[in-house]
N, C-alpha and C positions, 0 to 999 in steps of 0.2 A: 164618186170615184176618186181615188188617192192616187198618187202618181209621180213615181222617184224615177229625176232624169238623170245618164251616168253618161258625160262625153268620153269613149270607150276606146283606146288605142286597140283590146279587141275582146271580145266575148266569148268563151266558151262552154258548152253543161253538156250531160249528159244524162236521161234518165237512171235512176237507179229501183225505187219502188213503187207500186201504184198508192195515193194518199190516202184511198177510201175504198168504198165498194168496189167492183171493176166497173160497173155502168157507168163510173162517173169519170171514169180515168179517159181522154183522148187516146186512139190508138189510130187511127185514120185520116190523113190530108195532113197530117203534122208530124214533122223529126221528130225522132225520141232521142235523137244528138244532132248539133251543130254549133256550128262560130259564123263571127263575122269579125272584119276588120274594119277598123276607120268608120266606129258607129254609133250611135246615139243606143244605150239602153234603159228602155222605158219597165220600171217594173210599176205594175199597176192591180190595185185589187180594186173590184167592185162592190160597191155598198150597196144594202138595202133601201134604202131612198133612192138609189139609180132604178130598181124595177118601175118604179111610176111613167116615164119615161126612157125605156134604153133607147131608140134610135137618138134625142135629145144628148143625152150621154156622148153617145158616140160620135156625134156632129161637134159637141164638144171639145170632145177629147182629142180629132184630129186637129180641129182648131190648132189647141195647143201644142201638139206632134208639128203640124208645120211653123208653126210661131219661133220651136226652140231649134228646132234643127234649119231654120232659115239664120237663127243667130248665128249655131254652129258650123252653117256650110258644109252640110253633108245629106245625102238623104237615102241616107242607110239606119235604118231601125230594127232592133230587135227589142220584141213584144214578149215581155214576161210575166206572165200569171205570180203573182205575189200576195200571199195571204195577210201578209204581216206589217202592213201600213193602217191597219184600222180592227176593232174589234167587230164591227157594225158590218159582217157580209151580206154580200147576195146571196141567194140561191143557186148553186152549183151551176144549173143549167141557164140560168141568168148571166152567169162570167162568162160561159163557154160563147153563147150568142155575140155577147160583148165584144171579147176577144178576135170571133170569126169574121165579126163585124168592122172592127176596125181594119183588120189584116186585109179584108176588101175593098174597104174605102182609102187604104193608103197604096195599093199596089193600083186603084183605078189612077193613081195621082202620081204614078210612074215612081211611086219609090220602092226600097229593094226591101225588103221584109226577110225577117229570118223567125218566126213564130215558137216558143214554147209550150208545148204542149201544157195543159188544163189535168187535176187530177194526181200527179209523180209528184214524189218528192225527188231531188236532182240535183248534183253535184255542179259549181259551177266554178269558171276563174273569170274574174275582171280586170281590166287593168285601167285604171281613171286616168285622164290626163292632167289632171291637179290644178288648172286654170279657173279664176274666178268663176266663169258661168259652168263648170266640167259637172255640177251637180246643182241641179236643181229641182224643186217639189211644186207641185201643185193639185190644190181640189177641185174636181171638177163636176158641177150638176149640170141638167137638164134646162136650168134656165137661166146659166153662163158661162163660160168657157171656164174661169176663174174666181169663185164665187167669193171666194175670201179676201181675192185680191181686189173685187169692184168695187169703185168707188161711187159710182155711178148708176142710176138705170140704162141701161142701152137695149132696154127691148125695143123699142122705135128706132128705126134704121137713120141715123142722119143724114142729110143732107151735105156734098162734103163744101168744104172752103174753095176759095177762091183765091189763086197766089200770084203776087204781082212782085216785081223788082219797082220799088218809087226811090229815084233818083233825087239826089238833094235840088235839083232844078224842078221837083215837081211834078215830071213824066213817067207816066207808070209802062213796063215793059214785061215780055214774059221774061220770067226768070231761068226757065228753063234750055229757050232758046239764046237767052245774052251769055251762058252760063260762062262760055271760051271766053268772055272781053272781062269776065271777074277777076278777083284775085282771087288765092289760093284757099284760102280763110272761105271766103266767102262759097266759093262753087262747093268745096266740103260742105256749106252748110245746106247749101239749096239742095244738092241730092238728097242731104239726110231728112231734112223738112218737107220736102214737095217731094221728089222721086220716092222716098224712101227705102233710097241703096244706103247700108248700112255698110260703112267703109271697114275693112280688114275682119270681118266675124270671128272669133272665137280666139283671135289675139288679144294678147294681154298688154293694157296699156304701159306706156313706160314709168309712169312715176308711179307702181307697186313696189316697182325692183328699187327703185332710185330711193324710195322712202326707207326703204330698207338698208341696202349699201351706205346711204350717208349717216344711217344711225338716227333718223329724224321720229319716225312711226312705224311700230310694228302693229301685228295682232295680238292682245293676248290670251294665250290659250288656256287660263282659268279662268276666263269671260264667256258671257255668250257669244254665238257667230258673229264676228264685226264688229266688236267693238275694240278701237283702237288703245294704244298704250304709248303715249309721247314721251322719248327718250328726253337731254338736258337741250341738243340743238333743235331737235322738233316742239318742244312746247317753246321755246325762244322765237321761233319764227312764230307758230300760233297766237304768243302772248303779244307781240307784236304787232301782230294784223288787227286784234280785237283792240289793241289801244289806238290804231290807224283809223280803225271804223269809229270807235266810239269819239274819239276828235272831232271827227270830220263829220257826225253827226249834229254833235253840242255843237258846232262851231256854225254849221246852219241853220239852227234853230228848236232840234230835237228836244225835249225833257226826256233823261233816263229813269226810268221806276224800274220796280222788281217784282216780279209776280211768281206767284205760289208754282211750284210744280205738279201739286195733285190738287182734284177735286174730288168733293162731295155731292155728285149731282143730282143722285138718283136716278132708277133706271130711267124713266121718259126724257129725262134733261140728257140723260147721254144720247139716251138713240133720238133727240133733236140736235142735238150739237157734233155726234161725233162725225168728221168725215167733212165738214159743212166745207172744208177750204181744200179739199182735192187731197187728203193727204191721210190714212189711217189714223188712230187713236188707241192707245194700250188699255186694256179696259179690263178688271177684275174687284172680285169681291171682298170686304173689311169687316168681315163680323156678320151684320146683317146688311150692310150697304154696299152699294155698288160703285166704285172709285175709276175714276180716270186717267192718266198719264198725259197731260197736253201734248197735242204735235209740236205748236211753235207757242211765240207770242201772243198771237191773236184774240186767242181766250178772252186771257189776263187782262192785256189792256183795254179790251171792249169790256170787260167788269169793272175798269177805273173810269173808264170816260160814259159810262153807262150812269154811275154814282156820281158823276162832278155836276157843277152848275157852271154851267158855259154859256157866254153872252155871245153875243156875233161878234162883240169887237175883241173878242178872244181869239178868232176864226183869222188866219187860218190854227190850228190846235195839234202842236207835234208829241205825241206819246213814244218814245223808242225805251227799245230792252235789247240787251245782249243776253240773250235766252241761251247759258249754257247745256240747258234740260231737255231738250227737242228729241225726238224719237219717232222713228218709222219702223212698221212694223215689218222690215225685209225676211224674207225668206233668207236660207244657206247660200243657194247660188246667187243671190239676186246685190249683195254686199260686192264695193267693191272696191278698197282700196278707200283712199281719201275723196272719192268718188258719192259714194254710198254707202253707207253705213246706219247703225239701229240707234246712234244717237250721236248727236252732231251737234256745233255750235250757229246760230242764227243771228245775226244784226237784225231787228224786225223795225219797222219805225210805223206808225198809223196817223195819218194826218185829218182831221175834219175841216172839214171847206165850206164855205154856206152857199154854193153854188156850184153846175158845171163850168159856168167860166173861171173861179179862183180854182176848180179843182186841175182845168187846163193849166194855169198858169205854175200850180205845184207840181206839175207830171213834168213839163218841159225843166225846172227848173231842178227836181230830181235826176230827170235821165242825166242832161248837163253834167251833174255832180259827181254823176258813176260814170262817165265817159273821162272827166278829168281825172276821176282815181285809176284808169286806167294808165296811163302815162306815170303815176308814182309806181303803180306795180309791176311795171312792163309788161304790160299785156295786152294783146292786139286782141280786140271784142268786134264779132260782128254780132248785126241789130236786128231783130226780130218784132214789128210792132204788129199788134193783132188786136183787131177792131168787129163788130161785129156791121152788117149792112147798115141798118139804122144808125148807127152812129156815123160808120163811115158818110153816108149820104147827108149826114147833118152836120159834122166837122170834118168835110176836104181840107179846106184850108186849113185850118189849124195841123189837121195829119202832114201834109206839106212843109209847116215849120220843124216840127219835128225831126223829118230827115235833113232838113235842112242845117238842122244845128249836128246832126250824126256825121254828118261830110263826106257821108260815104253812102253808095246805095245801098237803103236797107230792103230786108225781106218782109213782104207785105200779106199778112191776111186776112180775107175779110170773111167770118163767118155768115152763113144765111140768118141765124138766130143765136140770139144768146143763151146758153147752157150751164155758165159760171156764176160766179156774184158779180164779174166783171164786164164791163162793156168794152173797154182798152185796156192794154196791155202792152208793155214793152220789153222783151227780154236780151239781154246783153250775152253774150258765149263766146270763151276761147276756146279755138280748136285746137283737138289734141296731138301727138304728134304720129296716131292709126287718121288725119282727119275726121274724129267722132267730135261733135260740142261739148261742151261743158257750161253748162248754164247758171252765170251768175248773178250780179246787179237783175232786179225787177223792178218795174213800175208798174200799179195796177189802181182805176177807177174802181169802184166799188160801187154799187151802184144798192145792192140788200142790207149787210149789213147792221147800218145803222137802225136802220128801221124792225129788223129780225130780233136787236140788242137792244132795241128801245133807248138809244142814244139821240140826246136832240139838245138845241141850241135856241138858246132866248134871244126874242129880239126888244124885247121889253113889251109889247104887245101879243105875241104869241109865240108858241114853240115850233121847232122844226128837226125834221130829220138833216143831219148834215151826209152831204157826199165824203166818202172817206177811200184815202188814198192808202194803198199797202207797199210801202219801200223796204227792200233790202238792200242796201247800198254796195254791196259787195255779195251777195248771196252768202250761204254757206260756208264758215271760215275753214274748212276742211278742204270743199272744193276751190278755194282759190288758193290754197298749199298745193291741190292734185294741177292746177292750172299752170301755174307757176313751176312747178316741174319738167308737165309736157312741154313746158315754153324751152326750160332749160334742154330738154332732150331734143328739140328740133334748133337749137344754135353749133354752132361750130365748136366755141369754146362755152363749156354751161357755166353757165351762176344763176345766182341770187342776187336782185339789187343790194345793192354795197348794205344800204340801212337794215336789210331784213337778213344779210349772214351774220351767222353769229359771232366767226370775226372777221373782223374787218384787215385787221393788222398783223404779220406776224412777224418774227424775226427769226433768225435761222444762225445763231452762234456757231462759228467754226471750229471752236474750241470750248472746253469748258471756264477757260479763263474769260471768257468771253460775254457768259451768263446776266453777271453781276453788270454790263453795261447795261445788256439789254433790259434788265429790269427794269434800270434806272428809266430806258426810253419807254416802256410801259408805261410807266410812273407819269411821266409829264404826258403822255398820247389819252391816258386815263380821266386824270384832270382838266384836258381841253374835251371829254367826252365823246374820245374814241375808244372802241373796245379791241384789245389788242394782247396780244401773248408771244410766248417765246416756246420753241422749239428745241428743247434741252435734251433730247434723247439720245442713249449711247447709240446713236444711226451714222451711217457717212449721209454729208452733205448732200449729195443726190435724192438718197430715199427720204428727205426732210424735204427736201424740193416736192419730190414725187407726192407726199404727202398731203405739202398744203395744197397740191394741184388738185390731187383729191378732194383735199376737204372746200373746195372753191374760195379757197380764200383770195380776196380781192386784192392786197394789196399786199407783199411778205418779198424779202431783204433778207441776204443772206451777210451778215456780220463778220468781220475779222478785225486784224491789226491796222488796217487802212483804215477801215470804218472808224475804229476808234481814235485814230490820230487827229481823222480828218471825216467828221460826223455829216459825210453824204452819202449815201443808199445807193446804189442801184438796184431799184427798185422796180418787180414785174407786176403791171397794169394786167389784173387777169380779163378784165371786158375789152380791153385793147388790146391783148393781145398781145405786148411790149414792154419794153422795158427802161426807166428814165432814171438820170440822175438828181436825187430830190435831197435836202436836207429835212431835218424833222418839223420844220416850219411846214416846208410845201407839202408835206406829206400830209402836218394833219389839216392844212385848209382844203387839199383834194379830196379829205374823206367826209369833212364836213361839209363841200359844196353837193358832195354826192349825196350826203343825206337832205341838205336842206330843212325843212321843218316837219317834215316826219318824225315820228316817235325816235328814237337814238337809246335803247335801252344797254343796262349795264351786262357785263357776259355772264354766260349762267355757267362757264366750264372753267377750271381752276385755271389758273396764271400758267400755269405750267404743263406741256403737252405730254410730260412723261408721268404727269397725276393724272391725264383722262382714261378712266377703267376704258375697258371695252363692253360697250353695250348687247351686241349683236354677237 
């Protein structure tokens, strides 16, 4: 079954002719006109592979009718017969069951139904609400709700997890119940985690609009769905963050290599490999061979540490990639924003251990590392570590350290069984500013892997599989641009830290006579390696004010005769809020303490604010 979902401000048709014989047309228990308002519309055709099992179908297919309308927060649906999602039909009388069938099972489920008749060709109007998730598709068989979309078997029912708040003192608590003594961050996360109240449904997070208004990311729309297009101040912050990561890497111990974006697998190598790390695979034909698109890293570098010769006193063994090539195979609704999209930037790093205790010692001192780049980015992360029983019951203590060093209480769960390549897991998320996570920094044991990749480690006497750790030390550099937004959109005054706008400095000449100073203070702000410009636009002084307020810029002086007589600024502190009297000394040692040893890259937009086109 095919199945195109339309968030509907409202729906209305009308029959006009019958599409075939008359015995096949509906004319009883169903309108031959109606609307609805405020509704989810599902157009849906049925395949001939659904006859094998329709009741399977249709248990299916309600699945996903409440799955997308618990997204949307409405549970008004109109069910529309649609031939034209697939060439592969049922049998006429196959749809009509289909059809009658679900319309049964969702009004047992208290929801409000508004059915189209099976058979008519019918005039209809739509109106979409245009929101990330307002369209979405899915295929649906008999033995999954979402076949295309599984990663997974899930024909065996699991067993669910176990959820605990472990306080940095070591005491585990329901999470549920402490939830009022949380902070704000955090009780967002435990409802989305454990309760699974998904906060603000079918709202649109703020840093879509915001990527847009500051001119950083758009879509663009001679690409396929989602995939983004970075203007001069959106790839500046981007370029930025991957030079943040790859530092902060090397500088712990990572080796950067580079791995191929496509493979040659052949088909059993793909359908062994694709999918193996929880995440789709692009997969298509070359001639006569069957070719891949990697998800992430992973691959790659388990093909270099697979081919090295590695002694134990090698171990611990850091392989990292800035894998600009990564791809998920999203649906139209399913993209969203710097959020999710069909191809994204990944920091990946893979470490081999010659044991569980050195591979504890590298997970502690990974998290560590992503909690301190949290404090460069400003971004408040709550902690998610996730343990399976066995493990749990075999490293308490150790799990204890862990929060320990988090300083805060993290969210605790412990599976009945392991189901991953992982036995621990640690995931880091800022909350957005609808409280939804955004999940960055990971830590993950590995426990297959090596042994799946035939990856091993000499000890001069024998070989061995090594434990292999998977870090992303920032997650997804796209999602910590969406993060860093929602952050800006839940402050009073937004910015960007000082180091990641793109400028830092402006000036605001009162005059044109005025210009030729401010250059000059460019000039020397340039050479101490501040990024800074002038504001030279036929505007009055205000809307040049209003401007850089706009464009967040941190630290911008409005210039005149005083100025120049006597070269001190009043100058407005846009994270403070205020406004001080600075000479060009103090001004650039406050932009350089703000940056400190973070990247400091050069501006990518011309000296002059009346050379910036307009992007948007």
């Amino acid at each position: 079954m095919r199945l195109l979902f339309i968030h509907s401000d409202h729906l209305t048709f009308e029959t006009t002719d019958k599409a075939g014989p008359d015995d096949l047309a509906e004319t009883e228990g169903v309108p031959m006109a109606g609307e609805m308002e405020e509704c989810v519309t599902a157009f849906i055709t049925v395949e001939s592979d659904d006859e094998e099992d329709l009741d399977g179908v249709v248990a299916n297919a309600v699945d996903e009718l409440e799955d997308v309308t618990g997204q949307l927060n409405t549970r008004s649906i109109v069910l529309y017969p649609y031939a034209h999602l697939s060439e592969d039909l049922a049998s006429p009388d196959a749809a009509k069951t289909v059809m009658r069938s679900l319309e049964s099972e969702l009004e047992a489920e208290n929801y409000e139904i508004l059915r189209a008749p099976f058979g008519w060709y019918k005039s209809f109007e739509i109106s979409c609400k245009g929101h990330p998730l307002s369209e979405l598709s899915r295929h649906v068989t008999s033995h999954h709700g979402d076949a295309e979309e599984s990663d997974e078997d899930e024909s065996e029912e699991r067993e669910p997890s176990d959820w605990y708040l472990l306080t940095p003192d070591g005491e585990l608590r329901d999470p549920v119940e402490r939830k009022s003594a949380l902070s704000e961050d955090m009780r967002a996360f435990v409802e989305d985690e454990v309760e699974e109240i998904t906060a603000s449904k079918g709202e649109e997070p703020a840093h879509l609009s915001l990527m847009q208004e500051k001119e950083l990311v758009d879509y663009d729309p001679l690409s396929d769905v989602g995939n983004l297009r970075y203007y001069p101040r959106g790839k500046f912050v981007r370029d930025s963050l991957m030079e943040y990561v790859n530092d902060l890497v090397v500088d712990y111990g990572g080796m950067p290599v580079e791995t191929p974006i496509m493979y040659d697998l052949g088909v059993r190598a793909i359908d062994e490999h694709a999918g193996k790390f929880g995440e789709r695979q692009y997969r298509f034909e070359s001639g006569n061979r069957k070719m891949m698109l990697r998800f992430a890293a992973c691959f790659g570098q388990f093909s270099i540490m697979r081919d090295m010769f590695i002694s134990e006193t090698d171990l611990p063994l850091r392989v990292y990639e800035m894998s600009t090539y990564s791809f998920r195979r999203e649906q139209k609704g399913e993209v969203m924003g710097l959020k999710r999209q069909r191809a994204f930037t990944m920091p990946d790093m893979h470490t081999a251990t010659a044991d569980i205790e050195q591979a504890k010692d590298e997970f502690r001192a990974q998290t560590n590392l992503s909690l301190e780049s949290s404090s460069d980015l400003g971004l408040n992360y709550v902690a998610a570590l996730r343990v399976t029983q066995d493990f749990f019951d075999e490293h308490r203590e150790w799990i204890e350290t862990v929060a320990a060093d988090v300083d805060e209480p993290v969210l605790l769960e412990v599976l009945p069984d392991r189901h991953h390549y992982w036995s621990a897991k640690i995931d880091l998320a800022a909350i957005d500013a609808l409280g939804r996570p955004i999940e960055n920094p990971t830590v993950q044991i590995d426990v297959e892997s090596a042994e799946r990749f035939d990856i091993t480690y000499n000890t001069g006497e024998s070989s061995h599989n090594p434990i292999i750790l998977h870090y992303s030390p920032s997650g997804g550099i796209e999602r910590v641009m969406a993060a860093l937004l929602e952050q800006a959109a839940r402050q009073e005054t937004a910015s960007l830290p000082t180091w990641l706008s793109p400028t830092q400095v402006r000036f605001i000449p009162v005059g044109d006579e005025h210009v030729e100073y401010c250059d000059d203070l460019v000039d020397e702000l340039e050479e101490a390696g501040v990024r800074a410009d002038v504001d030279d636009r036929n505007e009055s002084v205000g809307k040049r004010i209003a401007k850089a307020e706009t464009d967040w810029v941190p630290y911008y002086a409005v210039v005149g005769d005083d100025e120049v007589a006597e070269p001190v600024f009043g100058v407005n502190l846009r994270h403070e809020d205020d406004e001080r009297d600075m000479d060009l000394e103090t001004l650039t040692a406050a932009v350089l303490e703000d940056v400190g040893e973070k990247p400091n890259k050069a501006r990518y937009l011309p000296r002059h604010v009346s050379d910036h086109p307009n992007f948007t």
